[in-house]
C-alpha positions as CSV (number, residue, x, y, z in Angstrom):
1,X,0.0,0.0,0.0
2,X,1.0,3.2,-0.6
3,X,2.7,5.8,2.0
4,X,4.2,9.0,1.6
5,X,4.3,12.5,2.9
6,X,1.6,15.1,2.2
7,X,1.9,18.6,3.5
8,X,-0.8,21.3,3.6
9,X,0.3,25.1,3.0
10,X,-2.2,28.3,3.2
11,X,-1.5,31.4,1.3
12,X,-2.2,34.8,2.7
13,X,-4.6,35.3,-0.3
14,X,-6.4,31.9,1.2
15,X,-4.7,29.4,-1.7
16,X,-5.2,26.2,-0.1
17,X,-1.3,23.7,-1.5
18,X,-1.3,20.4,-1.0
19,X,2.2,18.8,-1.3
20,X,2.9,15.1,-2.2
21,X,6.5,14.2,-3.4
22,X,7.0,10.9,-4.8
23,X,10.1,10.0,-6.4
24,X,9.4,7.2,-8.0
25,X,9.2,8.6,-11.9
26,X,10.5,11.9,-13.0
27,X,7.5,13.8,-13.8
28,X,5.1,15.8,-11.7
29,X,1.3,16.8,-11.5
30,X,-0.8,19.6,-11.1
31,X,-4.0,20.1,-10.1
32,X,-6.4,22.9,-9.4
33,X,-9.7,23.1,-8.1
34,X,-12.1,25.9,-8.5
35,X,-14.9,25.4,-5.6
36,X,-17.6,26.1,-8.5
37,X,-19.6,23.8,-10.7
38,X,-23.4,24.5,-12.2
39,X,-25.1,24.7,-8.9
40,X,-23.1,28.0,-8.1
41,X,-24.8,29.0,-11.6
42,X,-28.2,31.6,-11.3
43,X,-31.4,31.3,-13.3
44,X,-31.0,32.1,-16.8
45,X,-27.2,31.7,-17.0
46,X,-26.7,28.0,-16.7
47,X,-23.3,26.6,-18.3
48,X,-21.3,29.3,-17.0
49,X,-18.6,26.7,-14.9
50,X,-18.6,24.6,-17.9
51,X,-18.3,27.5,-20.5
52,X,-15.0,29.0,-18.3
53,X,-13.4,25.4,-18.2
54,X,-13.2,26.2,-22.0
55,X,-12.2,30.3,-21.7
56,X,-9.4,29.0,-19.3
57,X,-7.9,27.4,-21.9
58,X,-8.0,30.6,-24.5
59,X,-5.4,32.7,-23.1
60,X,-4.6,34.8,-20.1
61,X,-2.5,38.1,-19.1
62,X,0.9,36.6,-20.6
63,X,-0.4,33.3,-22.9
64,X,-2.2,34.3,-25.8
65,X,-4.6,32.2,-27.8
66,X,-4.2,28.2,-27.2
67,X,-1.1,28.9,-25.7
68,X,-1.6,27.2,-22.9
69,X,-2.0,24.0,-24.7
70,X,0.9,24.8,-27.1
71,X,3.4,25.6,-24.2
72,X,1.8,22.5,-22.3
73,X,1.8,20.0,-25.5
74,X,5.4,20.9,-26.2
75,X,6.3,20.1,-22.9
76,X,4.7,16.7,-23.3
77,X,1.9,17.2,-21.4
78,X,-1.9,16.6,-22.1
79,X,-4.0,19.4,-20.2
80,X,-7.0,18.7,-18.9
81,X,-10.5,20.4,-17.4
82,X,-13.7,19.0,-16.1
83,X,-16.6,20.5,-14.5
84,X,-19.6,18.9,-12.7
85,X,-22.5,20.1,-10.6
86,X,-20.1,20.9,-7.6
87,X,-16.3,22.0,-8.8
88,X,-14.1,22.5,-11.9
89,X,-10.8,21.4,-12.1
90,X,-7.7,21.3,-14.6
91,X,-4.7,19.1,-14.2
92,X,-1.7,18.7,-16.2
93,X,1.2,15.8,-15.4
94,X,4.5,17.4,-17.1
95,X,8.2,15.8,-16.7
96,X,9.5,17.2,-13.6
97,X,11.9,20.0,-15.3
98,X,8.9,21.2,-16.5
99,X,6.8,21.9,-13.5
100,X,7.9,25.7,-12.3
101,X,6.1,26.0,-16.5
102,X,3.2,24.5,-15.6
103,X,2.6,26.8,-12.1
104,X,3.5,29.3,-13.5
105,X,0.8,28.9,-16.1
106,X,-1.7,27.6,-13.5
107,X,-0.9,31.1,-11.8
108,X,-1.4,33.4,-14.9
109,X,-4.9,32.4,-15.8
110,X,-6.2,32.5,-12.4
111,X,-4.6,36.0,-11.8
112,X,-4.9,37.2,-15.2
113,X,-7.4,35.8,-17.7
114,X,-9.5,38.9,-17.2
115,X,-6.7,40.4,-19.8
116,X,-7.1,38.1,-22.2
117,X,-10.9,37.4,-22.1
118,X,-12.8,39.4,-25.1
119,X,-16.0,39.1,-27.2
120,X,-14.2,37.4,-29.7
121,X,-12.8,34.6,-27.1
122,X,-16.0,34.1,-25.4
123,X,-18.1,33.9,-29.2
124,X,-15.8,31.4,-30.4
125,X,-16.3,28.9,-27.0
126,X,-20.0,29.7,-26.5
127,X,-20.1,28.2,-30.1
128,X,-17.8,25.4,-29.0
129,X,-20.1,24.5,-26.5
130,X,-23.1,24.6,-28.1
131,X,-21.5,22.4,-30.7
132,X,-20.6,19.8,-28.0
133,X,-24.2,20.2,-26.6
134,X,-25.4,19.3,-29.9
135,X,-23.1,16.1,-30.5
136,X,-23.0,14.9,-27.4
137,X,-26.8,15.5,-25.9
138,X,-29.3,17.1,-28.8
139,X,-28.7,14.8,-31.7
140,X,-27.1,11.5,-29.7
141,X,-29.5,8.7,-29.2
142,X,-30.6,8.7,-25.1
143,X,-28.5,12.1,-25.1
144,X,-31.1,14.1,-23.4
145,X,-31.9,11.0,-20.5
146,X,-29.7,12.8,-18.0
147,X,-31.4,16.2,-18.4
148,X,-34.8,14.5,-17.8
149,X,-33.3,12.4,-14.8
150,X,-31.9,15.6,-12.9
151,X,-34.8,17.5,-13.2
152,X,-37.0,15.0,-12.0
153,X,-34.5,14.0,-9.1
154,X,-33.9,17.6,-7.9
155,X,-36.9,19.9,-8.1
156,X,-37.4,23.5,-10.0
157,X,-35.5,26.3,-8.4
158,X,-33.2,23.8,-6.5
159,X,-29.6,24.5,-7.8
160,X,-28.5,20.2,-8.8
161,X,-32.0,20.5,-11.2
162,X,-29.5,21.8,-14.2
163,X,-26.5,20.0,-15.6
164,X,-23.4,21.8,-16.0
165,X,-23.7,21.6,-20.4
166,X,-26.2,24.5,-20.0
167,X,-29.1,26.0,-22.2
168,X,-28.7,26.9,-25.6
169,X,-30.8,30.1,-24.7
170,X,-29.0,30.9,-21.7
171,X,-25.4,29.6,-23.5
172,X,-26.9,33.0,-25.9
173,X,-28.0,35.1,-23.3
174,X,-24.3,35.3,-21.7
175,X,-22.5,38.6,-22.0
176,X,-19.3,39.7,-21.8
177,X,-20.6,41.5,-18.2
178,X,-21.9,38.2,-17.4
179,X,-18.9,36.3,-17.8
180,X,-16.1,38.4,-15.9
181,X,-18.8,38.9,-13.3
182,X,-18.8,34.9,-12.9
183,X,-14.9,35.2,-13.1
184,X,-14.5,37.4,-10.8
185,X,-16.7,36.0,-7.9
186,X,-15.7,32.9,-8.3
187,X,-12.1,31.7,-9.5
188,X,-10.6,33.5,-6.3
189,X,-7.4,32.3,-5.1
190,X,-9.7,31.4,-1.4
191,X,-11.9,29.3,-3.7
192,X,-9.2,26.9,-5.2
193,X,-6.7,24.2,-4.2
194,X,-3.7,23.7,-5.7
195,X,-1.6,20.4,-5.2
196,X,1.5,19.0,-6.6
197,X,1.7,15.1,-6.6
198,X,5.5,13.5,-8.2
199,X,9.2,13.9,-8.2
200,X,9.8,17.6,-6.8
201,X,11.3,19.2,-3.8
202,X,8.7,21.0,-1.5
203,X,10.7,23.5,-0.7
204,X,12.0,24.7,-3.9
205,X,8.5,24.0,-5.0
206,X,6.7,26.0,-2.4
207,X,8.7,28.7,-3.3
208,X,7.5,28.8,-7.0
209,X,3.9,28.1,-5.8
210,X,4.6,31.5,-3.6
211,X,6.2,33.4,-6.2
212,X,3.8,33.3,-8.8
213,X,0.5,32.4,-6.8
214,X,1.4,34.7,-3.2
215,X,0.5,38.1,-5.4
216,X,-2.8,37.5,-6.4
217,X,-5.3,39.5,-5.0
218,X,-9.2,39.8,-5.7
219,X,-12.0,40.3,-3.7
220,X,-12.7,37.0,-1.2
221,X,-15.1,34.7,-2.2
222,X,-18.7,34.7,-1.0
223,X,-20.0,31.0,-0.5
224,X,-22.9,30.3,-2.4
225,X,-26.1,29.7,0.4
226,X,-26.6,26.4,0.9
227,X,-28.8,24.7,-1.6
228,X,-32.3,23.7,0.0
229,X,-32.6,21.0,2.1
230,X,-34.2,17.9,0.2
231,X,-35.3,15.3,1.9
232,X,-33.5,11.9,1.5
233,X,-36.2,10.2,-0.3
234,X,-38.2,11.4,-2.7
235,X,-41.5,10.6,-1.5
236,X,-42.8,9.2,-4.7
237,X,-42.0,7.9,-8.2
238,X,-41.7,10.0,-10.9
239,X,-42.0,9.3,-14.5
240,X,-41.5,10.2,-17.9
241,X,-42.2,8.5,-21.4
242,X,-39.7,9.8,-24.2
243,X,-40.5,9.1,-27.6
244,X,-37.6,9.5,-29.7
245,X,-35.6,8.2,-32.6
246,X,-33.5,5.5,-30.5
247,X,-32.5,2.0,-31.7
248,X,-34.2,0.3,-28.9
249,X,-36.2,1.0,-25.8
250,X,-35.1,2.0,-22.6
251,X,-35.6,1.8,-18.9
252,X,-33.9,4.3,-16.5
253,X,-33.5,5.0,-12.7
254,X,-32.4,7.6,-10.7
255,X,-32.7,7.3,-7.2
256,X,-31.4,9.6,-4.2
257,X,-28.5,8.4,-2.3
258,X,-26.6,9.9,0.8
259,X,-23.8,12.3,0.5
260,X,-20.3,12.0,-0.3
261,X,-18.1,11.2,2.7
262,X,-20.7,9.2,4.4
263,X,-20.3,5.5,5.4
264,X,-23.9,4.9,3.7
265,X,-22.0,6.4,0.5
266,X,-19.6,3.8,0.6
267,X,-23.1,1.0,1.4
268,X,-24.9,3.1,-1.7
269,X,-21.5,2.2,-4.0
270,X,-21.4,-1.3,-3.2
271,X,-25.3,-2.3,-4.0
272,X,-25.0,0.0,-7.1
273,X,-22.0,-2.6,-8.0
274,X,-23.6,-5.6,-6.9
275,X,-26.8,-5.1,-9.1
276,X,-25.5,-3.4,-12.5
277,X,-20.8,-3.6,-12.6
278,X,-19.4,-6.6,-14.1
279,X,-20.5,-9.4,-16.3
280,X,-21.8,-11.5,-13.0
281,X,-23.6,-8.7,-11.7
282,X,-27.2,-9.3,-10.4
283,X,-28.9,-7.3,-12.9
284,X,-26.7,-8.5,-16.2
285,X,-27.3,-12.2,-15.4
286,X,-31.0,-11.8,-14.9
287,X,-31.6,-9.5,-17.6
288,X,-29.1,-10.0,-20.2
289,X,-27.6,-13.5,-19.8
290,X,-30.9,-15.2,-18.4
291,X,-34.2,-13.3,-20.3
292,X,-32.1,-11.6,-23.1
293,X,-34.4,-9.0,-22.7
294,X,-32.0,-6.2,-22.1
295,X,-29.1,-5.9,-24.8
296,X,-27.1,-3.4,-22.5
297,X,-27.1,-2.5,-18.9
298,X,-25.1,0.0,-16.4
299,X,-25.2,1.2,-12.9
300,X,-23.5,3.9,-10.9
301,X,-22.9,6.6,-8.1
302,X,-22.8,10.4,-8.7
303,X,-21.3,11.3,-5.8
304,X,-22.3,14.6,-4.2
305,X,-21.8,16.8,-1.2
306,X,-24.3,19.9,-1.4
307,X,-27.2,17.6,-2.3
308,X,-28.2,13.7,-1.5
309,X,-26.3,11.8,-4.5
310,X,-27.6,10.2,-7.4
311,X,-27.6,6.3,-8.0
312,X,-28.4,5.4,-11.2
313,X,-29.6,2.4,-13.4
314,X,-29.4,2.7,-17.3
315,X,-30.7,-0.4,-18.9
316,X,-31.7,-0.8,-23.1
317,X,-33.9,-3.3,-24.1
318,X,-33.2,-6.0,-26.8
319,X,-34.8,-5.6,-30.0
320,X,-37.7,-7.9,-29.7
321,X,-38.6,-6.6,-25.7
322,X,-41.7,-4.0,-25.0
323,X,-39.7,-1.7,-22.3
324,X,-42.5,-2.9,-20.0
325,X,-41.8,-6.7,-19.6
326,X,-38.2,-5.1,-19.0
327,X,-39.6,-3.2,-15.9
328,X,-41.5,-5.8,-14.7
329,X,-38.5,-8.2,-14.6
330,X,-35.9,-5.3,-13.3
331,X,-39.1,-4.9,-10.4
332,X,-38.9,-8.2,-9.4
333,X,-34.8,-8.5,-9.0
334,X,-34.8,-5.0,-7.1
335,X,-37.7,-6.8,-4.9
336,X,-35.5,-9.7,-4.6
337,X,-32.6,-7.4,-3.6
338,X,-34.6,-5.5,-1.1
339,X,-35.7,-8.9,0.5
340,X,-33.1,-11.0,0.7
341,X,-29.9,-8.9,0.4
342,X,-26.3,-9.5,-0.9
343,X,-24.8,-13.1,-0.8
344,X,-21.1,-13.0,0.6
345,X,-19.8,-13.6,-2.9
346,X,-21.6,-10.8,-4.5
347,X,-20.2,-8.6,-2.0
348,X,-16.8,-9.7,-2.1
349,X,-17.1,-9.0,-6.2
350,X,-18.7,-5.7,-5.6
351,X,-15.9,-4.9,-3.5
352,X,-12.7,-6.3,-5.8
353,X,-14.3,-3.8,-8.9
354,X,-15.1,-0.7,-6.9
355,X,-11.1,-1.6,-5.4
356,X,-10.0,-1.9,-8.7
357,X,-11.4,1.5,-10.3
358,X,-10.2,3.4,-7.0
359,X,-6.6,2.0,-7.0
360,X,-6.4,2.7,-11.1
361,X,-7.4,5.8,-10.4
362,X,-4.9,6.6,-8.1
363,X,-2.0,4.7,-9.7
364,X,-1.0,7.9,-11.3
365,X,0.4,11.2,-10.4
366,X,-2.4,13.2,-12.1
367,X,-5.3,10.9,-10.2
368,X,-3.9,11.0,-6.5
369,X,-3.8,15.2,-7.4
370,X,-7.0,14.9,-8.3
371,X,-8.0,12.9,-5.6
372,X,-6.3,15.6,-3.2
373,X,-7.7,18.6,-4.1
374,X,-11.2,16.5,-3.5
375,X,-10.5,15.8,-0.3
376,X,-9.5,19.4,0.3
377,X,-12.3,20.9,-1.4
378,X,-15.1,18.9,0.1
379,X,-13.9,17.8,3.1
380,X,-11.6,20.5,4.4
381,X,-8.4,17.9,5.2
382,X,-6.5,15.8,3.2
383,X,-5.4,11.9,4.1
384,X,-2.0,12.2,5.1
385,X,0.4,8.6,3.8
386,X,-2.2,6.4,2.2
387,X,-5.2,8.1,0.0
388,X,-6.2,4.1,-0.9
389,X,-5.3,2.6,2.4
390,X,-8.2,4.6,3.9
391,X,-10.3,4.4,1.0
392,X,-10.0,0.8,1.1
393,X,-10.7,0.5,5.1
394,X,-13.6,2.0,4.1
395,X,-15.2,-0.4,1.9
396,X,-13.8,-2.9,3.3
397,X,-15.9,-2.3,7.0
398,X,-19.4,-2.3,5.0
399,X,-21.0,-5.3,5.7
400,X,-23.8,-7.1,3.8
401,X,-26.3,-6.2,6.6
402,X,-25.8,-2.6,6.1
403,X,-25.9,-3.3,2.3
404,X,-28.8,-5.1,2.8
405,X,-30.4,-2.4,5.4
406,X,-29.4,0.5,2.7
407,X,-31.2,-1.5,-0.4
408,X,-34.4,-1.8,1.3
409,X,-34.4,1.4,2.7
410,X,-33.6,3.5,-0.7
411,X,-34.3,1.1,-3.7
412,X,-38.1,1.2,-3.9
413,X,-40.9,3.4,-6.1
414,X,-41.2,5.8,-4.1
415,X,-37.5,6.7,-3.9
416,X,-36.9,7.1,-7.8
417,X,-37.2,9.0,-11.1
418,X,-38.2,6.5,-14.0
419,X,-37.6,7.9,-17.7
420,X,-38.7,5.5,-20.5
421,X,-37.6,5.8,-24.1
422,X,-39.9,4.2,-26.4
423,X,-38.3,4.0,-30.4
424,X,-40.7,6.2,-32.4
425,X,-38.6,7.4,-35.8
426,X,-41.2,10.7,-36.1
427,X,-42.3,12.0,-32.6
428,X,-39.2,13.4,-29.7
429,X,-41.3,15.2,-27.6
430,X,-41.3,14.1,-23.7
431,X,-44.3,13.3,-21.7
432,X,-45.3,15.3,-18.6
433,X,-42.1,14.9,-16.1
434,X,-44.4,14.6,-13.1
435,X,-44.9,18.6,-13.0
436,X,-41.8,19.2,-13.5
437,X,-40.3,21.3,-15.9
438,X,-37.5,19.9,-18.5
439,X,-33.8,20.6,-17.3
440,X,-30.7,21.7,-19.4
441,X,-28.1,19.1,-19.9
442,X,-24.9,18.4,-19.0
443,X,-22.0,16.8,-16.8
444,X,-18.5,16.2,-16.4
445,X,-16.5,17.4,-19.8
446,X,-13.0,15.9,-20.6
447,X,-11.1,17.5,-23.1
């Protein structure tokens, strides 16, 4: 198992640093979290986190254009920017006598893109975006499913019932104003963690970090309020019937789960890995290998820490199966679930692939940076010698009781948002979503 030193550093302009040196290869990463994703967004201006994760990439007070990527690229990195409901981040891994470049340029965009951003920059990525939006939600088959999921999940007004992609109307109602407004309020040095994760000396690197970081001022960041409190189930089911141009039906779930950072999280992971990861998964053998009446099938966590997280099934149906025989069959195994619980060798699966995604994820550099700044951002500490050794305690206490307990408790009708796509080559409109308005799209973006 891993171990080795992390140190935590404060700016006085509030920059949180988190240090990790590991020697082992000769390159280093860096990571930086912005503590703003699409919930910190206001009504008629969603998209603005996911929009900057693109302007933060089209020059700054001394990079113009792509020069970030050029100078990055011809250092043999790959850059890299993602933004979800909660936080937007960028990491870059670069050989180590390359990494004063990459703060430096880290340092330059969040003191300085203000220079650099025009109506010309923010034209071209608002049509960028709307582009992606189009290829990867409007005109993909089941593209829109998570827009209809969220905003049945999380009600009207309530800041998680948007995805971070954004309206086309509001991606077009954004203004130059708008968008050094959202700058300025948000990418403050007090609202972002920086960490450093590979072969570097802390010192030397500490003094860089204070060099180019230690001068940037701006006014200190207002939290968001909190978002309202939801209750932890949803009281009752919720459903919509899309009619769309889709190869084959399809049966969807979304289903409130307890925050990040919670043992129940960690019980919520585990029975969403028992019923829908792996070939020998509950769901995939009943539905797939058994009926054939599902052709593909997938399950999973959004973890999150200013709302109850989202658990989610996505199943298609074979060819020759009415979507509602595939309910009725994906009713009784959740039944079953609920009843009877985990055997000890579903568990013990469930537990060898959620070990196996953490530990690739945190095999490189770049990942246990990532995985730092998290930990800073959300939960205000870092683990200190063995980010997997405590992840891994973790799972590993959850029993099957409290699997069991959690299943019954959460995986029920009146605890979920059902969408149904239904193949229909002429009609894409959406049925009533319960009373609820539809959503505007989006989620994490990886460039």
């Amino acid at each position: 198992m891993e171990t080795y030193s992390v140190k935590e550093h404060r700016l006085d302009n509030g920059l949180r640093i988190v240090l990790a040196p590991d020697h082992l290869n000769p390159v280093a990463a860096v990571c930086v979290w912005y503590g703003v994703g699409s919930r910190h967004e206001r009504p008629g201006r969603t998209g603005m986190a996911h929009l900057f994760e693109h302007l933060m990439f089209q020059g700054s007070r001394n990079i113009p254009g792509n020069g970030h990527f050029a100078l990055l690229h011809e250092a043999g990195s790959r850059p890299n920017g993602t933004t979800n409901f909660e936080r937007t981040n960028f990491t870059e891994t670069v050989p180590s006598h390359h990494l004063e470049l990459a703060l430096w340029m880290e340092a330059d965009r969040m003191g300085g893109l203000l220079d650099a951003l025009t109506q010309e920059s923010l034209d071209n990525q608002r049509d960028v975006v709307k582009n992606e939006r189009r290829q990867r939600y409007d005109n993909l088959p089941y593209g829109t499913a998570w827009e209809h999921l969220v905003a049945m999940a999380y009600p009207p007004g309530h800041p998680y019932h948007h995805l971070p992609i954004g309206s086309m109307a509001d991606l077009d109602a954004a203004s130059l104003h708008d968008t050094r407004s959202f700058f300025t309020r948000h990418y403050t040095p007090d609202n972002a963690v920086l960490a450093v994760v590979g072969d570097f000396e802390p010192e030397q690197t500490l003094g860089w970090i204070r060099r180019y970081f230690g001068g940037i001022a701006g006014p200190r960041y207002t939290a968001a309020p909190p978002a309202a409190v939801l209750p932890e189930l949803m009281g009752t089911e919720s459903r919509s019937v899309v009619r769309a141009d889709v190869p084959s039906g399809a049966v969807l779930h979304a289903y409130r789960m307890p925050r990040d950072g919670t043992r129940e999280a960690e019980a919520a992971a585990l029975t969403l890995a028992i019923l829908g990861s792996g070939q020998n998964s509950r769901l995939k053998l009943r539905l797939i290998r058994r009926d054939r009446s599902a052709s593909s099938l997938s399950s999973g966590l959004i973890r999150l820490t200013g709302a109850p997280s989202l658990g989610w099934l996505d199943i298609k149906a074979s060819a020759t199966t009415p979507t509602a025989e595939l309910e009725a069959s994906l009713d009784e195994e959740l039944g079953r679930f609920a009843i009877a619980g985990p055997t000890g060798e579903e568990l013990a699966r469930a537990r060898a692939h959620l070990e196996r995604v953490l530990l690739m994820r945190l095999e490189s550099v770049g990942g246990r940076a990532d995985e730092l700044c998290r930990q800073a951002t959300f939960f205000g500490h870092v683990e200190r010698g063995g980010i997997a050794a405590t992840a891994l305690a973790q799972l590993d206490s959850v029993t099957a009781e409290e699997v069991h307990a959690f299943a019954a408790a959460r995986l029920h009708p009146s605890n979920r948002a059902v969408l149904v796509f239904e193949p229909d080559a002429v009609a894409a409109v959406p049925a009533a979503v319960s009373g609820t308005a539809p959503a505007a799209p989006a989620e994490d973006v990886h460039r």
